[in-house]
mmCIF file of the N, C-alpha and C atoms, coordinates in Angstrom:
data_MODEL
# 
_entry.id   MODEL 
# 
loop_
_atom_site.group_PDB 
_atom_site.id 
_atom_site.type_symbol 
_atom_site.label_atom_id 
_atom_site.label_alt_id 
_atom_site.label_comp_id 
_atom_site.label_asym_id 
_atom_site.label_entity_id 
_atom_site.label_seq_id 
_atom_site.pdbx_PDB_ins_code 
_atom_site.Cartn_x 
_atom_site.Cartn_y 
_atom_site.Cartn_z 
_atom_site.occupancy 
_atom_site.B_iso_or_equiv 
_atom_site.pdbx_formal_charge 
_atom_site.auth_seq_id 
_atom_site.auth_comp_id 
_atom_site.auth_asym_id 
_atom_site.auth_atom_id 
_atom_site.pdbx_PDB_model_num 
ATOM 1   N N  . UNK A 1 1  ? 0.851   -1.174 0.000   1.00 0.00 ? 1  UNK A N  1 
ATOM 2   C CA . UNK A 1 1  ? 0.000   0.000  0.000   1.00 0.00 ? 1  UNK A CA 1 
ATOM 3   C C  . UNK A 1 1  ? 0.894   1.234  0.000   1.00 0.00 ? 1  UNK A C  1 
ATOM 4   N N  . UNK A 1 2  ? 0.814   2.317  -0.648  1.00 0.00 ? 2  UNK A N  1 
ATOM 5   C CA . UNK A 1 2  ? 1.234   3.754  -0.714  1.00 0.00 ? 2  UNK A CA 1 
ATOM 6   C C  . UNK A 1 2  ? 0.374   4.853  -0.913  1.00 0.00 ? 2  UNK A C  1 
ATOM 7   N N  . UNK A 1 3  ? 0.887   6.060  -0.253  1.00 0.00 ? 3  UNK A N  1 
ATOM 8   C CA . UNK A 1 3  ? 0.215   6.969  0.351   1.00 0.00 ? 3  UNK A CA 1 
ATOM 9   C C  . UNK A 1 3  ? 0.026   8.124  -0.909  1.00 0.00 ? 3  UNK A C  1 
ATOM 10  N N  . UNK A 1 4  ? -1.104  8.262  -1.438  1.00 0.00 ? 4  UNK A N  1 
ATOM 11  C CA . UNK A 1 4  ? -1.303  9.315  -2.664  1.00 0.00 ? 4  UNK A CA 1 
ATOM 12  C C  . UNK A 1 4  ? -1.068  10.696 -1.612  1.00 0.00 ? 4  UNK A C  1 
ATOM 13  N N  . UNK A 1 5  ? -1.408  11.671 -2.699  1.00 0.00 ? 5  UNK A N  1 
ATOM 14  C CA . UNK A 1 5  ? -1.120  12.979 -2.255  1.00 0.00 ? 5  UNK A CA 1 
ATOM 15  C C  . UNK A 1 5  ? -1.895  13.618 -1.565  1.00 0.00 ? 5  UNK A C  1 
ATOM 16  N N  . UNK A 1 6  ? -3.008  13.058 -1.321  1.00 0.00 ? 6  UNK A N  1 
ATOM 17  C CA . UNK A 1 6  ? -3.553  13.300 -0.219  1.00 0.00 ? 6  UNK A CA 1 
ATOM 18  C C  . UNK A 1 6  ? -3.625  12.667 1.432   1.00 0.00 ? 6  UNK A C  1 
ATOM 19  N N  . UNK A 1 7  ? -2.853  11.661 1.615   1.00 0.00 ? 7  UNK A N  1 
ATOM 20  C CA . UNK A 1 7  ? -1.614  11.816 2.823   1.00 0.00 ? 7  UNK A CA 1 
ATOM 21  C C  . UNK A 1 7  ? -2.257  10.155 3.011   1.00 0.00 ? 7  UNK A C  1 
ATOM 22  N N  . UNK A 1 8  ? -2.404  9.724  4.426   1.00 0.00 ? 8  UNK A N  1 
ATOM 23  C CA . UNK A 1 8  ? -2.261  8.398  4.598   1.00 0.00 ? 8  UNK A CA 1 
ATOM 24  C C  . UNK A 1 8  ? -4.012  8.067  4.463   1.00 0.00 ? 8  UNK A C  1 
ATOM 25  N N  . UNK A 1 9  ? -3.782  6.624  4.722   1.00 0.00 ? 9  UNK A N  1 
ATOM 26  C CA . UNK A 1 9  ? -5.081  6.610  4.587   1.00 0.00 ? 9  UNK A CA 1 
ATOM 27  C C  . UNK A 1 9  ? -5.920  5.527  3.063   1.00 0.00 ? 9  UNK A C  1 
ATOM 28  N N  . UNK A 1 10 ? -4.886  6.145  2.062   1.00 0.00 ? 10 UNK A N  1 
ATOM 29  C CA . UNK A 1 10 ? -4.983  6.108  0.963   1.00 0.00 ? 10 UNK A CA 1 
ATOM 30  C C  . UNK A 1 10 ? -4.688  4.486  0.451   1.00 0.00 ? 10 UNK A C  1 
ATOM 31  N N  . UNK A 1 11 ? -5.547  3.698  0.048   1.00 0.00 ? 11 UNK A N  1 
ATOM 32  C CA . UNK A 1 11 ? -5.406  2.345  -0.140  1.00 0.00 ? 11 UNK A CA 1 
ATOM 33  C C  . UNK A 1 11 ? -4.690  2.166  -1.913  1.00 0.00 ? 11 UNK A C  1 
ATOM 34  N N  . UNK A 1 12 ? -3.547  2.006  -2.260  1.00 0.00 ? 12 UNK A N  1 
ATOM 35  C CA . UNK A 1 12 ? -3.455  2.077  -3.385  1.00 0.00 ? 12 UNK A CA 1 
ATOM 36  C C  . UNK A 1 12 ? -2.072  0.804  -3.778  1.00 0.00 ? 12 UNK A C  1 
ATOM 37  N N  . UNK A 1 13 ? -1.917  0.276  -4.869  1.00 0.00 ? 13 UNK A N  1 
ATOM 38  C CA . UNK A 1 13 ? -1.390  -0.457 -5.150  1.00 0.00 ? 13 UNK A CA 1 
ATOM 39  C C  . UNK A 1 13 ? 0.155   0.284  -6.303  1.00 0.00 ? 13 UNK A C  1 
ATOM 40  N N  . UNK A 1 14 ? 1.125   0.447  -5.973  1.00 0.00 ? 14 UNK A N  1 
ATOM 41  C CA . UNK A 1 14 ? 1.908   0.827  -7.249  1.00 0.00 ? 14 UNK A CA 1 
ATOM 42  C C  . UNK A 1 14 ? 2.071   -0.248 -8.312  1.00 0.00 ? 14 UNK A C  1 
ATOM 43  N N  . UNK A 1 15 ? 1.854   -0.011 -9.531  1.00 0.00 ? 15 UNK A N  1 
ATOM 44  C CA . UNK A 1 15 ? 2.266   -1.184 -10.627 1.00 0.00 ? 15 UNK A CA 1 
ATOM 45  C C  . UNK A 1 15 ? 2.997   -0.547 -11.342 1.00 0.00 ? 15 UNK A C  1 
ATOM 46  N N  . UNK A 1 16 ? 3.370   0.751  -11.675 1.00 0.00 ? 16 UNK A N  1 
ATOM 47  C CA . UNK A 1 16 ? 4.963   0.824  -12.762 1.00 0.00 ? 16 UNK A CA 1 
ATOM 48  C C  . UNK A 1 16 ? 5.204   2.377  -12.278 1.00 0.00 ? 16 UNK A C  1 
ATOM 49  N N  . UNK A 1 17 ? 6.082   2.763  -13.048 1.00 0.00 ? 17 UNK A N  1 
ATOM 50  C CA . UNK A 1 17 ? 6.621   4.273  -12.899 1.00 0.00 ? 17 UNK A CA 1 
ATOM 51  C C  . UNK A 1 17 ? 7.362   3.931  -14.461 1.00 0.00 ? 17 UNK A C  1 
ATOM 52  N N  . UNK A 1 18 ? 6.657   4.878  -15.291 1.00 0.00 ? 18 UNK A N  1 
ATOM 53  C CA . UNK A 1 18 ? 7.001   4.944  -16.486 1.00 0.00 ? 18 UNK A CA 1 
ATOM 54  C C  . UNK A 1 18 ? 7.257   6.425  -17.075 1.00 0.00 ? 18 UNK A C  1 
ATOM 55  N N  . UNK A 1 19 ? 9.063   6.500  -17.181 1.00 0.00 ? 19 UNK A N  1 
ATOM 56  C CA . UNK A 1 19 ? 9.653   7.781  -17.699 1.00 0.00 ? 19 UNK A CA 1 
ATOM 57  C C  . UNK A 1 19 ? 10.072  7.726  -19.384 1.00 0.00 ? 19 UNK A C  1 
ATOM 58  N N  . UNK A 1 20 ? 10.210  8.920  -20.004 1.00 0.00 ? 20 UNK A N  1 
ATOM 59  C CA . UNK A 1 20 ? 10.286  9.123  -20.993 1.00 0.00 ? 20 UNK A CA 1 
ATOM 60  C C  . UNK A 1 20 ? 10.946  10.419 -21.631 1.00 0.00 ? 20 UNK A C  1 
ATOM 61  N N  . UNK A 1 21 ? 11.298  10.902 -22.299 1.00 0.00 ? 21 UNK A N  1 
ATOM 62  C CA . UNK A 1 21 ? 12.110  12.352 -22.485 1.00 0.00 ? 21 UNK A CA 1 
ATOM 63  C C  . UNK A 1 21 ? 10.905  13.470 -22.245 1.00 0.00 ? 21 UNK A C  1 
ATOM 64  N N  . UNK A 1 22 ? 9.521   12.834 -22.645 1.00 0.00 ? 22 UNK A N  1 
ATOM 65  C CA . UNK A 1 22 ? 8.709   13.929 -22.256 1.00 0.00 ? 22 UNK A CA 1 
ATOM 66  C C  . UNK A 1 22 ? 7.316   13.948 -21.102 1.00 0.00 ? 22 UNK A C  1 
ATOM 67  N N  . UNK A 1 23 ? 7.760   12.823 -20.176 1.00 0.00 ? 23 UNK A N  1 
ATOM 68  C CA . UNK A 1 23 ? 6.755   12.604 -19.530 1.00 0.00 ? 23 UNK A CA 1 
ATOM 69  C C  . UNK A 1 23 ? 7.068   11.877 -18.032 1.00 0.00 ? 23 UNK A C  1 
ATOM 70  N N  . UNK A 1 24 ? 6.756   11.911 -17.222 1.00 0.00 ? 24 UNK A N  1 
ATOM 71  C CA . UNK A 1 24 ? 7.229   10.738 -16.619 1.00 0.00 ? 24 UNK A CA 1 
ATOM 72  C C  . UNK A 1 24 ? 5.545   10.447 -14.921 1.00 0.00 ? 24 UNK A C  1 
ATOM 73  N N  . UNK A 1 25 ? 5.132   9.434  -15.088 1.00 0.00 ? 25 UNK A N  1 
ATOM 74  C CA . UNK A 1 25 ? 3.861   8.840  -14.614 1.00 0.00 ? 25 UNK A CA 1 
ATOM 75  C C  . UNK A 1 25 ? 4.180   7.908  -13.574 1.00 0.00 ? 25 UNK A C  1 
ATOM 76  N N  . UNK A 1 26 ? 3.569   7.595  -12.572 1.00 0.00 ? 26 UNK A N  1 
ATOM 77  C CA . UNK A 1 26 ? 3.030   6.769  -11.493 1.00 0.00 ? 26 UNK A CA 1 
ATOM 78  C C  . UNK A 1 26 ? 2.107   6.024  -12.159 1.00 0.00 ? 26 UNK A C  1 
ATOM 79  N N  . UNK A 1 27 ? 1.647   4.729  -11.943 1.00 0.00 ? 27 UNK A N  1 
ATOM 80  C CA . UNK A 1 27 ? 0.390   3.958  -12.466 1.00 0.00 ? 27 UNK A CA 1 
ATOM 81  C C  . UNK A 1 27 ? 0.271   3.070  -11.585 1.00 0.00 ? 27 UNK A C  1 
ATOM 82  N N  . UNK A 1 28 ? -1.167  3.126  -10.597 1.00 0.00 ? 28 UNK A N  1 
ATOM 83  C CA . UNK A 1 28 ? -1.552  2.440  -9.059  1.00 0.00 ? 28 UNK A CA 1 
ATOM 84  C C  . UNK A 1 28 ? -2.747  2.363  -9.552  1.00 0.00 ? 28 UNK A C  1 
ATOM 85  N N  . UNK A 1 29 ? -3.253  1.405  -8.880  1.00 0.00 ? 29 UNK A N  1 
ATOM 86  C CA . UNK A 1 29 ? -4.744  0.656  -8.284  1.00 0.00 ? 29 UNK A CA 1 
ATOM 87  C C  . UNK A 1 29 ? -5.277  1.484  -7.166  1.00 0.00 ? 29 UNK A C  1 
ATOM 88  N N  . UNK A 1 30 ? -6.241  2.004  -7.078  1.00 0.00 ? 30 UNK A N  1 
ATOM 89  C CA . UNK A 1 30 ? -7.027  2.559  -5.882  1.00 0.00 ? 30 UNK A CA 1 
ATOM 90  C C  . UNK A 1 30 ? -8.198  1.188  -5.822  1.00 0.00 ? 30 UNK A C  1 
ATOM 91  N N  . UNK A 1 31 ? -7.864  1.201  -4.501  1.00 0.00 ? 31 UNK A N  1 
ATOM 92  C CA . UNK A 1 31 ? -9.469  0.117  -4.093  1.00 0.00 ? 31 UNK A CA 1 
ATOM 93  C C  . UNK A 1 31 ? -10.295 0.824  -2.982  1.00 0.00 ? 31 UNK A C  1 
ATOM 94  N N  . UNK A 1 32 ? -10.071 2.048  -2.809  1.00 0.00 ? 32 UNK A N  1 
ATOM 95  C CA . UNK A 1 32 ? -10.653 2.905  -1.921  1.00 0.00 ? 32 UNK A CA 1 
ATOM 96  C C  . UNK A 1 32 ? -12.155 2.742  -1.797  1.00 0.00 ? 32 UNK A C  1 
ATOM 97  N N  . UNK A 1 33 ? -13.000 3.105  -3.367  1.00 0.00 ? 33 UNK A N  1 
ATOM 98  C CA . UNK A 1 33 ? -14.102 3.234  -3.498  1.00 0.00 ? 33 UNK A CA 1 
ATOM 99  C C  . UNK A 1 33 ? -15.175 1.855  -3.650  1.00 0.00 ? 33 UNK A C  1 
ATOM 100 N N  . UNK A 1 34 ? -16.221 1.904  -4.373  1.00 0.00 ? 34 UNK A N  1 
ATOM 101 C CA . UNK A 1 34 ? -16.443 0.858  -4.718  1.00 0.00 ? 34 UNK A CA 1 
ATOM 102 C C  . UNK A 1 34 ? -16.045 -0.238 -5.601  1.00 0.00 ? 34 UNK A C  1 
ATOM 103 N N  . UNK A 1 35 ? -15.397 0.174  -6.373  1.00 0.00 ? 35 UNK A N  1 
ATOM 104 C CA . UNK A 1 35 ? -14.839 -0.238 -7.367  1.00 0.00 ? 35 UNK A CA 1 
ATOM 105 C C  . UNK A 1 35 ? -13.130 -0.318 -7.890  1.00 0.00 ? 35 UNK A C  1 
ATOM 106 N N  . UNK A 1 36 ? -12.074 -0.754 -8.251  1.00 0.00 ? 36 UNK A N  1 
ATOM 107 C CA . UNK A 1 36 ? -10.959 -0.534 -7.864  1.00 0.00 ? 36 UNK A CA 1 
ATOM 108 C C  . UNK A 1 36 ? -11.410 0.361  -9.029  1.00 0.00 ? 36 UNK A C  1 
ATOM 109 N N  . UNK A 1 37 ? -9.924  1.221  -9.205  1.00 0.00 ? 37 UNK A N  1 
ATOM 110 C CA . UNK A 1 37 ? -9.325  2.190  -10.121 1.00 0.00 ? 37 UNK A CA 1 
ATOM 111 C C  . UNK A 1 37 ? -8.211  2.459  -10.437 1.00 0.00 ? 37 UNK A C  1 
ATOM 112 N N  . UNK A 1 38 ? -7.861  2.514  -11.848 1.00 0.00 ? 38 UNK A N  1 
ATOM 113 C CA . UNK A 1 38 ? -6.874  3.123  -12.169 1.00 0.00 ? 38 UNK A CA 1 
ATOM 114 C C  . UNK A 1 38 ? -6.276  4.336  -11.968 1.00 0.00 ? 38 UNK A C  1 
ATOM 115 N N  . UNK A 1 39 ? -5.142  4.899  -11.319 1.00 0.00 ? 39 UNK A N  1 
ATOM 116 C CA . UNK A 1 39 ? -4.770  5.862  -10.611 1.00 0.00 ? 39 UNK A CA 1 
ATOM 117 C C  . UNK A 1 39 ? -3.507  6.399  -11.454 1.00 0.00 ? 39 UNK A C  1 
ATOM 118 N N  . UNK A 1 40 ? -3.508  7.645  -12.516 1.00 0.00 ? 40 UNK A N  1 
ATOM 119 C CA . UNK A 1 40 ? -2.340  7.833  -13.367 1.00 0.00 ? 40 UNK A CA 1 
ATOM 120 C C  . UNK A 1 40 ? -2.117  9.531  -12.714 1.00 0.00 ? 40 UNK A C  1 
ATOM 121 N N  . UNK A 1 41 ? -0.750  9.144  -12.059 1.00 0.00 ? 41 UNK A N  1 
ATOM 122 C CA . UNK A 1 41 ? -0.132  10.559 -11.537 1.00 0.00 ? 41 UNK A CA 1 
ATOM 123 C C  . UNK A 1 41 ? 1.183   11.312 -11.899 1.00 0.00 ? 41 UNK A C  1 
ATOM 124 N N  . UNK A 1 42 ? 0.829   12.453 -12.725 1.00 0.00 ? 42 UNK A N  1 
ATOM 125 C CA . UNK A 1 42 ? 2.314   13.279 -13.346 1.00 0.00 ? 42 UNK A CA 1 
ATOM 126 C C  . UNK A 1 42 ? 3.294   13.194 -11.942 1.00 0.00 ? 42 UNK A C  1 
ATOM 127 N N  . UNK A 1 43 ? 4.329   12.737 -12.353 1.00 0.00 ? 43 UNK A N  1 
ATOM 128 C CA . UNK A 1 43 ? 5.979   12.532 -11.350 1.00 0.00 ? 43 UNK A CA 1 
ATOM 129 C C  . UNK A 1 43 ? 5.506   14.115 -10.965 1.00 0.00 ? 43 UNK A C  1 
ATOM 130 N N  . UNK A 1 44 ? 6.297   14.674 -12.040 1.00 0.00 ? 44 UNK A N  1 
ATOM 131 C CA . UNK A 1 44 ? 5.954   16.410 -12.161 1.00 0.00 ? 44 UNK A CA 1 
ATOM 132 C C  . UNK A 1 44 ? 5.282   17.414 -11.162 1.00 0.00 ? 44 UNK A C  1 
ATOM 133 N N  . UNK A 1 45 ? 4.057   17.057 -11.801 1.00 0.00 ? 45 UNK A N  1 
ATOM 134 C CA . UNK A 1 45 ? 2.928   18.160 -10.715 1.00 0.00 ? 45 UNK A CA 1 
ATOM 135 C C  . UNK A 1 45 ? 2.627   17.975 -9.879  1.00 0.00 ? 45 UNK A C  1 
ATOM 136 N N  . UNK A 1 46 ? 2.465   16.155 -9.521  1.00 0.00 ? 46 UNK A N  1 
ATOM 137 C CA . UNK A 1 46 ? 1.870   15.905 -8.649  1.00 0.00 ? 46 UNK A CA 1 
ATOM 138 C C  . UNK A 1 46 ? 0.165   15.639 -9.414  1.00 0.00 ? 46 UNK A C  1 
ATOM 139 N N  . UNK A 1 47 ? -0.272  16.104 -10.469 1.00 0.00 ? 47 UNK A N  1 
ATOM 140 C CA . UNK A 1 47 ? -1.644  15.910 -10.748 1.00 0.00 ? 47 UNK A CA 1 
ATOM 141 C C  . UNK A 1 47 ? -2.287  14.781 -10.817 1.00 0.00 ? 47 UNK A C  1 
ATOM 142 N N  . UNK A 1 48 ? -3.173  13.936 -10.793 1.00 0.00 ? 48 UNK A N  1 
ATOM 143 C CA . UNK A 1 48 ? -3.571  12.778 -11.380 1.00 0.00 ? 48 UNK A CA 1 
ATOM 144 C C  . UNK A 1 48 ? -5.301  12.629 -11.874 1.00 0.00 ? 48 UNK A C  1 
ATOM 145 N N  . UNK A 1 49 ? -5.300  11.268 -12.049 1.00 0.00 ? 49 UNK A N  1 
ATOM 146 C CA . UNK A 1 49 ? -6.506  10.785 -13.102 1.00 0.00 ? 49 UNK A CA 1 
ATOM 147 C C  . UNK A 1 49 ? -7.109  9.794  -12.023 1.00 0.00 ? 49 UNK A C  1 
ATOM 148 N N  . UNK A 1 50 ? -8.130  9.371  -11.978 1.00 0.00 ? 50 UNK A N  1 
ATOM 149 C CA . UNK A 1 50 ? -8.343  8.284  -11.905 1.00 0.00 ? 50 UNK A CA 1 
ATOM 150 C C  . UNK A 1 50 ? -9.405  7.444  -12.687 1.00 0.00 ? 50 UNK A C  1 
ATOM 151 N N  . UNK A 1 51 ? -9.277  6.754  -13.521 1.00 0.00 ? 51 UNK A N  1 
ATOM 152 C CA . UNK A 1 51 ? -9.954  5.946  -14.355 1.00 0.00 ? 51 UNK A CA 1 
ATOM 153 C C  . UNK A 1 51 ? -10.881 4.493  -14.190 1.00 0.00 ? 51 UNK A C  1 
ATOM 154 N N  . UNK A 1 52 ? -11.844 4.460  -14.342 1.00 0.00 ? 52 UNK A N  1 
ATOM 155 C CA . UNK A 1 52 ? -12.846 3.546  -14.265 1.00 0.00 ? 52 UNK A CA 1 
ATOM 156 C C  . UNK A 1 52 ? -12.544 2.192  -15.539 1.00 0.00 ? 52 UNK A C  1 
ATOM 157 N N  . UNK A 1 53 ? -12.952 1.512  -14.911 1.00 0.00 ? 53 UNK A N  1 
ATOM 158 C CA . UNK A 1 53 ? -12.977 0.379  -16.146 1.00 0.00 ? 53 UNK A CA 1 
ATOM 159 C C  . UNK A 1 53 ? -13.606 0.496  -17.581 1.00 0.00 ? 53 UNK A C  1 
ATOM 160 N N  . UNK A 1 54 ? -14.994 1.553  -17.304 1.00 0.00 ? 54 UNK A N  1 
ATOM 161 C CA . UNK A 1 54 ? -15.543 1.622  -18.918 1.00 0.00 ? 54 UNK A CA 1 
ATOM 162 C C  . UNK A 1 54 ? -14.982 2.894  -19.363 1.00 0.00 ? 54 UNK A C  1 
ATOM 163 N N  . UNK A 1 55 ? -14.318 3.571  -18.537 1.00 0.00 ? 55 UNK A N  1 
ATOM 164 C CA . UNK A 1 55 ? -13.307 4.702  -19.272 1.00 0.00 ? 55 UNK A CA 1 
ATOM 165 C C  . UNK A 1 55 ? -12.317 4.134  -19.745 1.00 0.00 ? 55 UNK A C  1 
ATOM 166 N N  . UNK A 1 56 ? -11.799 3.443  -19.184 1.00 0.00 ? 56 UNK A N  1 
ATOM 167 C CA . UNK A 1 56 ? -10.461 2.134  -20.005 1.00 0.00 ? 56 UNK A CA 1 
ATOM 168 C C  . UNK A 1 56 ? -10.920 1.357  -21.017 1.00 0.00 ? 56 UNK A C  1 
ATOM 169 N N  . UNK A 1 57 ? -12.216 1.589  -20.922 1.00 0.00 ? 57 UNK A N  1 
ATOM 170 C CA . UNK A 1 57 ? -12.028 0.548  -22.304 1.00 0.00 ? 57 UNK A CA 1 
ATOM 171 C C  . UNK A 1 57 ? -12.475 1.296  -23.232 1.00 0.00 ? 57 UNK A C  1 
ATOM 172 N N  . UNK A 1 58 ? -12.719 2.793  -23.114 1.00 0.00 ? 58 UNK A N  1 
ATOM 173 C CA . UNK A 1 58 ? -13.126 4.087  -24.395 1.00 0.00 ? 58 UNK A CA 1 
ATOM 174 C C  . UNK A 1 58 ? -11.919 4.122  -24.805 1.00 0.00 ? 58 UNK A C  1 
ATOM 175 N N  . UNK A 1 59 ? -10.994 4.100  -23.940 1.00 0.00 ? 59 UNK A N  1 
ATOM 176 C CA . UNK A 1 59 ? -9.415  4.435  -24.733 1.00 0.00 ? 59 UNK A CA 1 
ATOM 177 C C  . UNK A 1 59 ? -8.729  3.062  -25.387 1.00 0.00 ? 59 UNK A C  1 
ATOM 178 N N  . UNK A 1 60 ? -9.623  2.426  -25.137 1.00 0.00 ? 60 UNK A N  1 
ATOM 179 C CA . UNK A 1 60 ? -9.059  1.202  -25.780 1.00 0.00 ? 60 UNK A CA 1 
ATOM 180 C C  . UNK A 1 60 ? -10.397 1.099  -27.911 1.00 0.00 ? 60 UNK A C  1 
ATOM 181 N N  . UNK A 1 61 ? -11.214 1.718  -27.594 1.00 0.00 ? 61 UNK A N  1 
ATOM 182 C CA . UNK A 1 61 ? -11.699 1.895  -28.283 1.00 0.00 ? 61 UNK A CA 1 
ATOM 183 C C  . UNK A 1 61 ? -11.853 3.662  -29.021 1.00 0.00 ? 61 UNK A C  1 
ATOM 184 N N  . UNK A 1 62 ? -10.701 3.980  -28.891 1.00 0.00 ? 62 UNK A N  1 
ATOM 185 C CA . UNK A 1 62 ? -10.821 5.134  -29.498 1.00 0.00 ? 62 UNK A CA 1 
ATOM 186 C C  . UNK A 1 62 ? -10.132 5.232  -30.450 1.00 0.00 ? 62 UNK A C  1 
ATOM 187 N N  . UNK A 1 63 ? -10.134 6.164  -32.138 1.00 0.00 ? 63 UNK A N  1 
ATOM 188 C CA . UNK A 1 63 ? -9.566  5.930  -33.145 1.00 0.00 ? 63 UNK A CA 1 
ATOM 189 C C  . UNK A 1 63 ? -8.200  6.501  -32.778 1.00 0.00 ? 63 UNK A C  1 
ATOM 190 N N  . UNK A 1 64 ? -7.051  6.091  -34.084 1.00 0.00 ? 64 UNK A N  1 
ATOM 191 C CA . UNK A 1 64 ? -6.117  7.342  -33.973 1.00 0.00 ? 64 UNK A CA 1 
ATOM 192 C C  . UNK A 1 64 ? -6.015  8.498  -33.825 1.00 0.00 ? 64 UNK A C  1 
ATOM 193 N N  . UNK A 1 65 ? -6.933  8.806  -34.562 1.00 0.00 ? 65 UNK A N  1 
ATOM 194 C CA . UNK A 1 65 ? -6.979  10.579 -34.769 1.00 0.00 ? 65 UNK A CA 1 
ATOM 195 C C  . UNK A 1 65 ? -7.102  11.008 -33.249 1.00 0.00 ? 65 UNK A C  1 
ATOM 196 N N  . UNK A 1 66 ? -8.560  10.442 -32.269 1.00 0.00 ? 66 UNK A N  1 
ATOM 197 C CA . UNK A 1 66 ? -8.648  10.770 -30.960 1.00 0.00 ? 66 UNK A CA 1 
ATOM 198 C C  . UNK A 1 66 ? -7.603  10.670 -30.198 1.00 0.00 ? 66 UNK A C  1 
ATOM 199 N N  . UNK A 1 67 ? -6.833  10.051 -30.493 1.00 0.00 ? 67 UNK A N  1 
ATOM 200 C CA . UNK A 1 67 ? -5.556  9.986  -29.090 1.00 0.00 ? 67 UNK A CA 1 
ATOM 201 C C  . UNK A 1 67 ? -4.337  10.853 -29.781 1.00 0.00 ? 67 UNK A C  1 
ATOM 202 N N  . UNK A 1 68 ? -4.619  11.052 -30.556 1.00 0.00 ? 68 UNK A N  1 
ATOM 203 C CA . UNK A 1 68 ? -3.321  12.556 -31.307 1.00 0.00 ? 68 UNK A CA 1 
ATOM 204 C C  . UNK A 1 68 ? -3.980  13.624 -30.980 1.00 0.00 ? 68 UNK A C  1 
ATOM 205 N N  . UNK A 1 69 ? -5.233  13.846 -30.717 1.00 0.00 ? 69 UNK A N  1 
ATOM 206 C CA . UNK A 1 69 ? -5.929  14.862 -29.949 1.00 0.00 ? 69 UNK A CA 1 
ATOM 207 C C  . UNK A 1 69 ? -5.466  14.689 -28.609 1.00 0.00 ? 69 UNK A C  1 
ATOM 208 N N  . UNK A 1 70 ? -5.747  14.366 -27.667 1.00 0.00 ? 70 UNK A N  1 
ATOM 209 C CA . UNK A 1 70 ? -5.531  13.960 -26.949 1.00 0.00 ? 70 UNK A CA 1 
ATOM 210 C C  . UNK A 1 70 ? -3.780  14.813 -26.168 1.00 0.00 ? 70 UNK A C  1 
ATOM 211 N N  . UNK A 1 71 ? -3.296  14.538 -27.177 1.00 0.00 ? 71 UNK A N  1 
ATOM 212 C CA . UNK A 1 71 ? -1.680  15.135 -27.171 1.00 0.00 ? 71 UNK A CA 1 
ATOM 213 C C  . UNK A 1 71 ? -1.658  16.642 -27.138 1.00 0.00 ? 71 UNK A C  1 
ATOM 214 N N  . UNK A 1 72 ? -2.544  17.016 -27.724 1.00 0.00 ? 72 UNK A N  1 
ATOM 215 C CA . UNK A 1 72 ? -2.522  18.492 -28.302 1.00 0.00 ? 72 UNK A CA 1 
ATOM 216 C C  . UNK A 1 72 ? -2.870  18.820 -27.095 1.00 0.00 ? 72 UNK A C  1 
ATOM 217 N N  . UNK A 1 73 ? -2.033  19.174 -25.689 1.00 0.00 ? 73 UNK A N  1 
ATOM 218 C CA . UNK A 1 73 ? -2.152  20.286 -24.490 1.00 0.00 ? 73 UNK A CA 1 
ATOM 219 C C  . UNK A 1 73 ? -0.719  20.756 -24.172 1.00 0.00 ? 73 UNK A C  1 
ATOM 220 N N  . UNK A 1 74 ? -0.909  21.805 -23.767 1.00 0.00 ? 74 UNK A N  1 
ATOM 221 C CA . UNK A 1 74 ? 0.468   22.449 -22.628 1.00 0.00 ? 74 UNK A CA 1 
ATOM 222 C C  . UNK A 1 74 ? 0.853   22.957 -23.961 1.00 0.00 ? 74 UNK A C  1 
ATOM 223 N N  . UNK A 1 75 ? 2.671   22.301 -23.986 1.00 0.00 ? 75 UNK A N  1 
ATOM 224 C CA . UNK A 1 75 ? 3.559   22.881 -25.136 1.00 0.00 ? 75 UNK A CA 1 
ATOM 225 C C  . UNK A 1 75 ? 3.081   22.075 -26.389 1.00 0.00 ? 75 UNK A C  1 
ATOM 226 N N  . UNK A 1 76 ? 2.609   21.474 -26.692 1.00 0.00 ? 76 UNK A N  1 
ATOM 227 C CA . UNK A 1 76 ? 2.346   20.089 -27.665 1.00 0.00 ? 76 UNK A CA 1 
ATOM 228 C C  . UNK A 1 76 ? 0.523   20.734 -28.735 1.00 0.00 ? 76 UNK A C  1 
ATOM 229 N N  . UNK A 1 77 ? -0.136  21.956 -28.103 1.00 0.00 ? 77 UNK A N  1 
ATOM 230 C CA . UNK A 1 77 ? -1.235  22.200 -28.361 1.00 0.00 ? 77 UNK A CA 1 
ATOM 231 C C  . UNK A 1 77 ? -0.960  23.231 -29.840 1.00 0.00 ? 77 UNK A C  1 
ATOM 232 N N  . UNK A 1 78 ? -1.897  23.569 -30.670 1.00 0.00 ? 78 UNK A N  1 
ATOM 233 C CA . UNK A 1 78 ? -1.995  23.901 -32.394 1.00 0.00 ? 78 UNK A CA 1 
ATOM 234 C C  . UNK A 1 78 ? -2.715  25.220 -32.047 1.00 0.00 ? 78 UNK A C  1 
ATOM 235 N N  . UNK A 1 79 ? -2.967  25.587 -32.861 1.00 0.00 ? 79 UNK A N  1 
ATOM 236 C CA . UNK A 1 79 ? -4.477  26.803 -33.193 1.00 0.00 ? 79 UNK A CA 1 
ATOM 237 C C  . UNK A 1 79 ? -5.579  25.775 -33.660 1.00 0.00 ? 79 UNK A C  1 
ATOM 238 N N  . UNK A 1 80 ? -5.337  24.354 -33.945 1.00 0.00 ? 80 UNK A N  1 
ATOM 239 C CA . UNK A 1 80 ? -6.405  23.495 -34.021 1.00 0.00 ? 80 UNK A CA 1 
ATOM 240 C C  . UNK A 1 80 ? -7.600  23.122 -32.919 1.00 0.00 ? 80 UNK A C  1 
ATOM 241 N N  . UNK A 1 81 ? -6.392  23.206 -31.948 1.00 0.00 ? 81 UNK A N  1 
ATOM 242 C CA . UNK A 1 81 ? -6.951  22.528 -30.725 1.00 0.00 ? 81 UNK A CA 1 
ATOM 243 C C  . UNK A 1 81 ? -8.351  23.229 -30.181 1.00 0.00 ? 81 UNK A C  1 
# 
């Protein structure tokens, strides 16, 4: 068990820490609620996600184009966006 950023208490599982030249993520299990969850937290900010199972499986069903959207925030964003 490890303690999210909101201090102890916090029931969560770590499964990777995945860095990259432009990113770098926490990826934990919350079983807090009713349901477990996927728990994705910027190293960085400190910000995070937490994701449901039928939200995991929209991104598993989403086209290319949607997840190159997806990209387009911060420094990475167009006049498209």
């Amino acid at each position: 068990m490890t303690s999210g950023p909101s201090g102890a208490g916090v029931e969560r599982t770590e499964l990777a820490t995945l860095v990259n030249e432009f990113a770098a993520v926490r990826v934990s299990v919350d079983r807090q609620g009713h349901d477990p969850r996927l728990v994705v937290q910027d190293i960085e900010t400190g910000d995070e996600v937490l994701l449901s199972p039928i939200e995991l499986a929209s991104l598993c069903l989403a086209s290319p184009e949607d997840r190159v959207n997806w990209l387009r925030v911060g420094p990475y964003r167009d006049e498209r966006a």
